[in-house]
C-alpha positions as a Markdown table, in Angstrom:
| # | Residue | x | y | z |
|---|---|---|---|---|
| 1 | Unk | 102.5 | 94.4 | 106.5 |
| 2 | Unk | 104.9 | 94.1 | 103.4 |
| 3 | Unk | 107.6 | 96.6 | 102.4 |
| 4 | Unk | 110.9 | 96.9 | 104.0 |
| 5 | Unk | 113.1 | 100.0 | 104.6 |
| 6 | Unk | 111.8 | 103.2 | 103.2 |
| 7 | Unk | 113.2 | 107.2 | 103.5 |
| 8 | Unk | 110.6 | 109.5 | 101.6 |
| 9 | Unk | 111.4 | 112.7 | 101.1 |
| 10 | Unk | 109.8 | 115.9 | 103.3 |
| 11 | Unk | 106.7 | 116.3 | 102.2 |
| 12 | Unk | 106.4 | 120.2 | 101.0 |
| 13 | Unk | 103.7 | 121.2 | 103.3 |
| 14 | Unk | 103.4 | 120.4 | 106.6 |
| 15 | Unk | 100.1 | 119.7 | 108.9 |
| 16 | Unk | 99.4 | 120.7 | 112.6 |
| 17 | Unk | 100.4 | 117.6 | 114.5 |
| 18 | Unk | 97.4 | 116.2 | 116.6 |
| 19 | Unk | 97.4 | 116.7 | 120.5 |
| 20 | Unk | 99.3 | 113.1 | 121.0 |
| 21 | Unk | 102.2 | 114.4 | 120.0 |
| 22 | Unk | 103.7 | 115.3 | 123.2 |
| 23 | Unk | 104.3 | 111.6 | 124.0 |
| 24 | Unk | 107.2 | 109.9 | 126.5 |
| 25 | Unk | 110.3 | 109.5 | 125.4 |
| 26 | Unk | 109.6 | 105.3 | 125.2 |
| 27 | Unk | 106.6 | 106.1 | 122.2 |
| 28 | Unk | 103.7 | 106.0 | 124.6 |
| 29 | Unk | 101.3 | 109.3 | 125.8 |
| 30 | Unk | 101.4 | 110.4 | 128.9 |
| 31 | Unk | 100.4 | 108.5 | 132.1 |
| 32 | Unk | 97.2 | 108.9 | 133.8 |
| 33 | Unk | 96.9 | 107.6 | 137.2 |
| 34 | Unk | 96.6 | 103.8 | 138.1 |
| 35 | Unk | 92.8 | 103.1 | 139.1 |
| 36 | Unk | 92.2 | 101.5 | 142.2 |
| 37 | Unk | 93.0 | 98.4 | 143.0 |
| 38 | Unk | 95.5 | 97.7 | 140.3 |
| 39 | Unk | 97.3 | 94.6 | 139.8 |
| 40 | Unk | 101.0 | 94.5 | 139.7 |
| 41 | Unk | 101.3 | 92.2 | 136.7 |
| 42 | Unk | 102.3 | 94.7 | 134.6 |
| 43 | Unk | 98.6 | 95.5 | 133.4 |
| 44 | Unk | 98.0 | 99.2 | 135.0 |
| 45 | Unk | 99.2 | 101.1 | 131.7 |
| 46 | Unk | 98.0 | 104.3 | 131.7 |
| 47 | Unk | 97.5 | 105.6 | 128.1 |
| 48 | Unk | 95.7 | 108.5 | 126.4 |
| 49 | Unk | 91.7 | 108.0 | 125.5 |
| 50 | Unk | 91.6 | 110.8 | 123.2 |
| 51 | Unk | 92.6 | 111.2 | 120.7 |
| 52 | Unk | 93.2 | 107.4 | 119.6 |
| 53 | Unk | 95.7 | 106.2 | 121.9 |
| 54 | Unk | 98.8 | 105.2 | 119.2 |
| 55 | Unk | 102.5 | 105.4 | 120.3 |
| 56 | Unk | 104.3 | 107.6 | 118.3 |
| 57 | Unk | 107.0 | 104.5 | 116.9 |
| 58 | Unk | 105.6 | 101.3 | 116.7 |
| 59 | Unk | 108.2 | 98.1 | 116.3 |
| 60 | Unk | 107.0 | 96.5 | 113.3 |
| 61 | Unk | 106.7 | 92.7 | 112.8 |
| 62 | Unk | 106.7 | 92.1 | 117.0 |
| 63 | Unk | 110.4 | 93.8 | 116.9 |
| 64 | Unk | 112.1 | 91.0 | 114.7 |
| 65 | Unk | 112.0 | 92.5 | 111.1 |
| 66 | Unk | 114.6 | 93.8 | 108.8 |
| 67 | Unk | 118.8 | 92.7 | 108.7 |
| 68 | Unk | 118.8 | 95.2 | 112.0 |
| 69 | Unk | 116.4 | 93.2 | 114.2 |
| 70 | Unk | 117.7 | 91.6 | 117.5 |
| 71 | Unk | 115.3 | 89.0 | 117.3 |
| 72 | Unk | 113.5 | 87.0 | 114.9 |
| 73 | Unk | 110.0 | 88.0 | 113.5 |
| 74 | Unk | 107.1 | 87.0 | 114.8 |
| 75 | Unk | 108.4 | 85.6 | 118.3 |
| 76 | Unk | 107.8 | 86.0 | 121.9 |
| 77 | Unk | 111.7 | 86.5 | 121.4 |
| 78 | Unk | 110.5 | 89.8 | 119.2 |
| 79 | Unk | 107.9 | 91.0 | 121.4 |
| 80 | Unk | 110.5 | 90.9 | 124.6 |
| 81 | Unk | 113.2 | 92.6 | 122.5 |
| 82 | Unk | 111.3 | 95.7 | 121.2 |
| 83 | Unk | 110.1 | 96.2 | 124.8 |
| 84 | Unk | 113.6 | 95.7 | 126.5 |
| 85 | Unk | 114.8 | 98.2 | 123.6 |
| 86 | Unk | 112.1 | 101.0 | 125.0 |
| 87 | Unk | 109.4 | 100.5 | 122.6 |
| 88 | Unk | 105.8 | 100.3 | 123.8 |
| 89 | Unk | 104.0 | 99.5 | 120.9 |
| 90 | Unk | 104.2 | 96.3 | 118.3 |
| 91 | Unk | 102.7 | 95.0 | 114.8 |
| 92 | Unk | 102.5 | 91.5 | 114.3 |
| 93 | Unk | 101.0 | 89.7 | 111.8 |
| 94 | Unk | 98.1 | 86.6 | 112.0 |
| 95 | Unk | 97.4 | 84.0 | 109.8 |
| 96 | Unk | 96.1 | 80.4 | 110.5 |
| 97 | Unk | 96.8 | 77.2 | 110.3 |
| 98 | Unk | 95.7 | 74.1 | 108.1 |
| 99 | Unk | 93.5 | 73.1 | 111.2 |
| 100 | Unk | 92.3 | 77.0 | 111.7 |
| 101 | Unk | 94.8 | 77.5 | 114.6 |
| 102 | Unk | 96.0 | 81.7 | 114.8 |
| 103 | Unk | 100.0 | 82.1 | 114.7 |
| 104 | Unk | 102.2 | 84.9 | 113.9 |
| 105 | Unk | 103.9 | 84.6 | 110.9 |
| 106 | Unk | 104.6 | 87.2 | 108.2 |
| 107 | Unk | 104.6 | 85.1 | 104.9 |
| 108 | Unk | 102.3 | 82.7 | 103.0 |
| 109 | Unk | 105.2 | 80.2 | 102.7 |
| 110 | Unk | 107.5 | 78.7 | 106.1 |
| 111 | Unk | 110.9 | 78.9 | 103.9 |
| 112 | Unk | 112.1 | 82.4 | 104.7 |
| 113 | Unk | 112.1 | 82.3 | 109.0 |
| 114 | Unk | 111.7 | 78.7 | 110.0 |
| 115 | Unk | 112.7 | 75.2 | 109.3 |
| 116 | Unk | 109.8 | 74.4 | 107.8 |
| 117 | Unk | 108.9 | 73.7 | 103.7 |
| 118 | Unk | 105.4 | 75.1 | 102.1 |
| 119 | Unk | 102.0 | 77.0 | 102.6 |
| 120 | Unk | 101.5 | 78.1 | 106.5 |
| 121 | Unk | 98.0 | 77.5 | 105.4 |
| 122 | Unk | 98.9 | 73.8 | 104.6 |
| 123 | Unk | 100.7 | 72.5 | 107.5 |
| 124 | Unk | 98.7 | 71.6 | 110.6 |
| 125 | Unk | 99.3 | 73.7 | 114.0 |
| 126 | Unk | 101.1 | 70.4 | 115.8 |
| 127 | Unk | 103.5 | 70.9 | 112.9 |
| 128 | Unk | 104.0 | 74.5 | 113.2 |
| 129 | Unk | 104.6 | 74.4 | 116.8 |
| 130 | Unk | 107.8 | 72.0 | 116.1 |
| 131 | Unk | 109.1 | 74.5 | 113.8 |
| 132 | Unk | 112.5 | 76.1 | 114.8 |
| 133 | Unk | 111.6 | 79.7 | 113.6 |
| 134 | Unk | 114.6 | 81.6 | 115.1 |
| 135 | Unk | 117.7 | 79.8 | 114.1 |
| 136 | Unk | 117.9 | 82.0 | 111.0 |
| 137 | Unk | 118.6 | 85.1 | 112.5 |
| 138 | Unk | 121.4 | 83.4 | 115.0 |
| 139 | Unk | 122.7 | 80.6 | 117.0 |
| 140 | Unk | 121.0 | 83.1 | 120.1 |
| 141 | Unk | 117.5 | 82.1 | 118.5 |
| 142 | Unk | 117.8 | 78.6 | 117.9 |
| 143 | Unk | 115.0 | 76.6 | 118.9 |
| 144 | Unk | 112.5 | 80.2 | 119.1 |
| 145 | Unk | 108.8 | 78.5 | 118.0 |
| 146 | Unk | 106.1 | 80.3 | 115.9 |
| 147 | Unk | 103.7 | 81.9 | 118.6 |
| 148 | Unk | 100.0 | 80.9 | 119.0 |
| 149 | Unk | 98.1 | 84.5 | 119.0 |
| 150 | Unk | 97.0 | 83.5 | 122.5 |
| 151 | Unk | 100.4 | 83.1 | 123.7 |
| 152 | Unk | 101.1 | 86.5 | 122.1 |
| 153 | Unk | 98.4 | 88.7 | 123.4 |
| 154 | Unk | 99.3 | 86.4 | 126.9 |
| 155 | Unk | 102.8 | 88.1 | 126.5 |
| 156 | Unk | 101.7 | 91.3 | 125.3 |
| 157 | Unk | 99.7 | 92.4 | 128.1 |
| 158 | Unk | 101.9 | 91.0 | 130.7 |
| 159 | Unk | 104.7 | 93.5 | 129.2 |
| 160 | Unk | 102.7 | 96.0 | 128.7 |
| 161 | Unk | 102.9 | 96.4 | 125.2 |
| 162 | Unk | 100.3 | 98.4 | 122.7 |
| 163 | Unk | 99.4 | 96.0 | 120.1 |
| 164 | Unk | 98.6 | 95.8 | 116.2 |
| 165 | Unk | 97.5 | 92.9 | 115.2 |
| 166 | Unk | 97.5 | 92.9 | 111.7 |
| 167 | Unk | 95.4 | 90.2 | 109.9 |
| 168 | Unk | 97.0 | 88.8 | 107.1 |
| 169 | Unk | 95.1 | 85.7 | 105.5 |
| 170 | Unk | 96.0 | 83.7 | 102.9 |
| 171 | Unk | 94.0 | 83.7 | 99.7 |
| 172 | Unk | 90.1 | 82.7 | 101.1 |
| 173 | Unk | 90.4 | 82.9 | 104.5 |
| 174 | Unk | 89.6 | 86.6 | 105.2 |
| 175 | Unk | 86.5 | 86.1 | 107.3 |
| 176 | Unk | 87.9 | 82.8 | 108.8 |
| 177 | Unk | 91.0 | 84.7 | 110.4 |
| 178 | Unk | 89.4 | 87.5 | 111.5 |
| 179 | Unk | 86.6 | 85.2 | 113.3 |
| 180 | Unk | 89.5 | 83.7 | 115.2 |
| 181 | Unk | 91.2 | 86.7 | 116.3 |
| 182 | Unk | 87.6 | 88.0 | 117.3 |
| 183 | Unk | 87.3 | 84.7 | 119.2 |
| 184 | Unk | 91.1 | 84.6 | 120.4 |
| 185 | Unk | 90.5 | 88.7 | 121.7 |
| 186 | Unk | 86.8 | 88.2 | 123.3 |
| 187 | Unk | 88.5 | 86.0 | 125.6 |
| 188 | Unk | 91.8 | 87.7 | 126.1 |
| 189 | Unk | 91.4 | 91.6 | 125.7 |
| 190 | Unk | 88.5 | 92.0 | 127.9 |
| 191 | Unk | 88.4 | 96.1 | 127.6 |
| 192 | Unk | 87.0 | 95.5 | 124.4 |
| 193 | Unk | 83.5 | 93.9 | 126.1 |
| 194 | Unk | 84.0 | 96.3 | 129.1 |
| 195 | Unk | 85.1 | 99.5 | 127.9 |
| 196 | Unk | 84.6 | 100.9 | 131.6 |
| 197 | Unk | 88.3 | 98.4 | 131.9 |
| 198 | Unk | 89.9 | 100.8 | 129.3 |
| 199 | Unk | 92.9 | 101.0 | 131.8 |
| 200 | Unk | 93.6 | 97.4 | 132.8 |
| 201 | Unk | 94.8 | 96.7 | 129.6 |
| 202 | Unk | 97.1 | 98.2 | 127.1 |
| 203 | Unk | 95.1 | 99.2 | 123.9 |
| 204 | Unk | 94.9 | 97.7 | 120.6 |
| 205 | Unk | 94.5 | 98.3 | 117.0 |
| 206 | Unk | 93.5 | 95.7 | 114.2 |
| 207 | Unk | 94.2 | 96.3 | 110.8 |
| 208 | Unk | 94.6 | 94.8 | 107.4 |
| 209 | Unk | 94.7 | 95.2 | 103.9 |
| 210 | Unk | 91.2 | 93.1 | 103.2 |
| 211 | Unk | 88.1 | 95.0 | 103.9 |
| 212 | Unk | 86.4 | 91.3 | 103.9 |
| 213 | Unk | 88.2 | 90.8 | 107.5 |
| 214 | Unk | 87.8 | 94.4 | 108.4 |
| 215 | Unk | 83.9 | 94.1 | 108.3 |
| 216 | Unk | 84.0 | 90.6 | 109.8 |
| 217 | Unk | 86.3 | 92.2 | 113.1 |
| 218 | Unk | 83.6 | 95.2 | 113.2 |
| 219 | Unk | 80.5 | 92.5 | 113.1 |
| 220 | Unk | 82.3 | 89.9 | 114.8 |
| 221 | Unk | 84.2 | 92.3 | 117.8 |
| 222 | Unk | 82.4 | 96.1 | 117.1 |
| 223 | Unk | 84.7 | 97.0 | 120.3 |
| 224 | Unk | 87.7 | 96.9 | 118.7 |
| 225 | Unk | 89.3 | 99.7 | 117.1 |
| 226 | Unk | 90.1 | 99.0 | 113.2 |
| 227 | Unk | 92.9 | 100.2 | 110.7 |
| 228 | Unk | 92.9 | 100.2 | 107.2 |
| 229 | Unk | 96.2 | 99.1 | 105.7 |
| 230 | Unk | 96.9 | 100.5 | 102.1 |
| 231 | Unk | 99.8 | 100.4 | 99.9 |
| 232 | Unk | 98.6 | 103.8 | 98.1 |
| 233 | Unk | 95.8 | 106.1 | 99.3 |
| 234 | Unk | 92.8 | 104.5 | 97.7 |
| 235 | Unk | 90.9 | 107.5 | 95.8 |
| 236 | Unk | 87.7 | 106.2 | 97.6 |
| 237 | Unk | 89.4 | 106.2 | 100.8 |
| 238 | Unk | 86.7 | 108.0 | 102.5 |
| 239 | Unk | 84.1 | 105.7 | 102.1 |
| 240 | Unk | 86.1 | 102.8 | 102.8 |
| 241 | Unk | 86.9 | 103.9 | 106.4 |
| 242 | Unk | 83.6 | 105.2 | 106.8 |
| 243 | Unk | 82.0 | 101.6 | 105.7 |
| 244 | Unk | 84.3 | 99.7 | 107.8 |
| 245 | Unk | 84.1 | 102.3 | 111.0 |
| 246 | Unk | 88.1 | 102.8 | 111.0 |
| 247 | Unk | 89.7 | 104.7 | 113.6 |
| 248 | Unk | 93.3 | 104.9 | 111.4 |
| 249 | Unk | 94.5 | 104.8 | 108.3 |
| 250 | Unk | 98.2 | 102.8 | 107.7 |
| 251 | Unk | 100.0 | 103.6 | 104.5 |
| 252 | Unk | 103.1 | 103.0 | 102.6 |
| 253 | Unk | 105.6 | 105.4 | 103.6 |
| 254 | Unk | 107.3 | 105.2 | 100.1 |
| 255 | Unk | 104.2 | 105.7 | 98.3 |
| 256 | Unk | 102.8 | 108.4 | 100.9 |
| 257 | Unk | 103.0 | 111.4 | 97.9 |
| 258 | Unk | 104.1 | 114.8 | 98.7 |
| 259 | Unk | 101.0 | 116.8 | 100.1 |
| 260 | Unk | 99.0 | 114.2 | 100.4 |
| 261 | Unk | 99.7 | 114.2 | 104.4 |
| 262 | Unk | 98.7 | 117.3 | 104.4 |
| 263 | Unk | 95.8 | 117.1 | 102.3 |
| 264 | Unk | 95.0 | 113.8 | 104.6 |
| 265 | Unk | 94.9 | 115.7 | 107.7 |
| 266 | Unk | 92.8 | 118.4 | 106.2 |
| 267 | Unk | 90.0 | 116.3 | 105.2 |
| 268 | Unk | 90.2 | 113.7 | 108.0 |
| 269 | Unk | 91.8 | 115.5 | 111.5 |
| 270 | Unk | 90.0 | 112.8 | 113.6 |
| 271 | Unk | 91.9 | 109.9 | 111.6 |
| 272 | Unk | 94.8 | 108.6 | 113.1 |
| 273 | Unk | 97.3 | 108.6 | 110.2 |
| 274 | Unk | 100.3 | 105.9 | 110.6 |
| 275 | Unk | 103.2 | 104.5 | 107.7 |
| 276 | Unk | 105.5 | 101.6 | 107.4 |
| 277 | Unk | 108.1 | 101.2 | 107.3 |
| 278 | Unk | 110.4 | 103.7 | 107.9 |
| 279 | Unk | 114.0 | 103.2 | 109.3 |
| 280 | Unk | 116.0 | 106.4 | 108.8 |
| 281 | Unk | 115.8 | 108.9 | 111.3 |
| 282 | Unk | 115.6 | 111.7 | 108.6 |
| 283 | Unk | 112.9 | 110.5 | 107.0 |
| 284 | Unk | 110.9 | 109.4 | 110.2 |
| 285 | Unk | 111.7 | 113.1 | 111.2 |
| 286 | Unk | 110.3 | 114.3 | 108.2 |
| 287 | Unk | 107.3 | 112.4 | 108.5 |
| 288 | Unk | 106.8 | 114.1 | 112.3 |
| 289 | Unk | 107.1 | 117.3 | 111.0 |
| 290 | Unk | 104.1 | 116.7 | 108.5 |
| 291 | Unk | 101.9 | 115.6 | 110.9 |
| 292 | Unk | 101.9 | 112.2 | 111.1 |
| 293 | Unk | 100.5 | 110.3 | 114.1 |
| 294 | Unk | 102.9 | 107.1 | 113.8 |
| 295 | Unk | 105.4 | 105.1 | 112.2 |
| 296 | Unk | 106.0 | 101.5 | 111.9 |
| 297 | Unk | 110.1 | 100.6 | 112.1 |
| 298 | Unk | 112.4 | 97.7 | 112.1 |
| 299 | Unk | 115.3 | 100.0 | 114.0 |
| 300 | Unk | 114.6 | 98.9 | 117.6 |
| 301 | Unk | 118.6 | 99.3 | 117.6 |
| 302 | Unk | 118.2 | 102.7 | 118.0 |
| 303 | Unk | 116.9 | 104.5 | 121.1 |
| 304 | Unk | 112.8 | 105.5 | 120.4 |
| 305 | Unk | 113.9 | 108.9 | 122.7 |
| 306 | Unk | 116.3 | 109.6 | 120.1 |
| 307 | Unk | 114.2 | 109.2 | 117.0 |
| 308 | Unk | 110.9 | 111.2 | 118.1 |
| 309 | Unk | 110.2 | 114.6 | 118.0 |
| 310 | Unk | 110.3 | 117.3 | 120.7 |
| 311 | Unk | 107.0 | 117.6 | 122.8 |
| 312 | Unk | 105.5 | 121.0 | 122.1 |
């Protein structure tokens, strides 16, 4: 998602927060027993069914984003870092290759977190793999590669992490990108064809800014709970999410206008209601006392304990 660090004001009124929000001090709900049989990889996460299972503070771009990351975007690096740092939950972002190949990257162009010169869109996945896409944030990093999604969800579930995987295709390749993340999570997230599995895996969430790949997932991959991403609250927001079958609603916490939480919560107390990106702990607190469900940061310096509120 685009934006970087944002403190809103309080919003004036204040909503009832939903029954999630007595969550663990790491950003997850709270544990359910481990079903029979469990395997000790990692995989027997035990997170709440209802309502929609999102962890309260979600580390947004796998972890890496923002001047106070430990670890580049984007990168298993990322992904290992936000866990290590007590999150539970990440966002990354998906966009594919010249040859149709799903990575995580963030921007249209290669210049701003790799080696690399031009359109991510234009440069062939043999080339993207060669790509040094951590030097940038320190001699720590050098030599980090842009992740295949399957190596990805491969590291997500084997760390337990709850994912977002945010679609982000460049200009023309909605339904393309959202076909291979259907394809890449058929194979790879297989709660979402056997829902009866919902604990041998941690959940998922797939959002995005384009409806066109939002109605390709829910043809494509019906399963998997959808997000629509919004920079402001579309006035036709209703029908949107209703025509695309989405369990949340992700908006932009500078833009998120006083009342309109509230007003949000009102009309839609079923939706799970998240914003990006927030990095101050007063305005993330602020946020929690309105009633929303989630919040996307870059501060995985700071404890998640620390930053959440108290469980009623």
């Amino acid at each position: 998602m685009n934006g970087d660090a944002s403190s809103p004001g309080a919003p004036r009124a204040a909503a009832p927060q939903q029954a999630a929000a007595g969550q663990a001090a790491a950003g997850n709900g709270p544990r359910q027993p481990d079903p029979p049989g469990a395997s000790a990889r990692g995989a027997t996460l035990a997170f709440p069914t209802s309502p929609f299972p999102y962890p309260r503070l979600i580390a947004h771009r796998g972890g890496g984003a923002g001047h106070r990351g430990t670890a580049p975007e984007n990168t298993l690096a990322g992904l290992a870092a936000a866990h290590a740092a007590g999150y539970r939950g990440v966002e990354v972002d998906v966009m594919l290759s010249a040859d149709g190949v799903a990575f995580l990257h963030h921007d249209d162009t290669l210049e701003r977190t790799t080696d690399g010169r031009g359109p991510v869109a234009g440069t062939p996945a043999a080339q993207l793999e060669r790509l040094d896409a951590g030097a940038w944030r320190g001699p720590a990093f050098a030599g980090e590669r842009l992740p295949r999604l399957t190596a990805a969800l491969d590291h997500c579930q084997a760390l337990g992490l709850w994912l977002n995987l945010e679609i982000k295709p460049t200009p023309g390749r909605d339904a393309a990108t959202a076909q291979a993340v259907a394809d890449h999570l058929a194979a790879r997230w297989p709660v979402l064809a056997a829902p009866e599995a919902a604990h041998a895996l941690p959940p998922l969430v797939i959002s995005s800014f384009s409806t066109v790949a939002l109605a390709e997932i829910a043809r494509r991959l019906p399963a998997a709970p959808r997000a629509l991403l919004a920079e402001r609250l579309p006035p036709d927001w209703r029908d949107r999410v209703d025509a695309l079958g989405c369990a949340a609603l992700h908006l932009d916490a500078a833009r998120l206008e006083t009342g309109a939480l509230a007003a949000l919560r009102a009309a839609a107390p079923g939706l799970v209601l998240a914003a990006y990106t927030v990095n101050e702990p007063t305005a993330m607190a602020a946020l929690f006392a309105a009633g929303i469900d989630a919040l996307f940061t870059d501060r995985i310096d700071l404890a998640p304990a620390a930053l959440l509120p108290p469980a009623p």
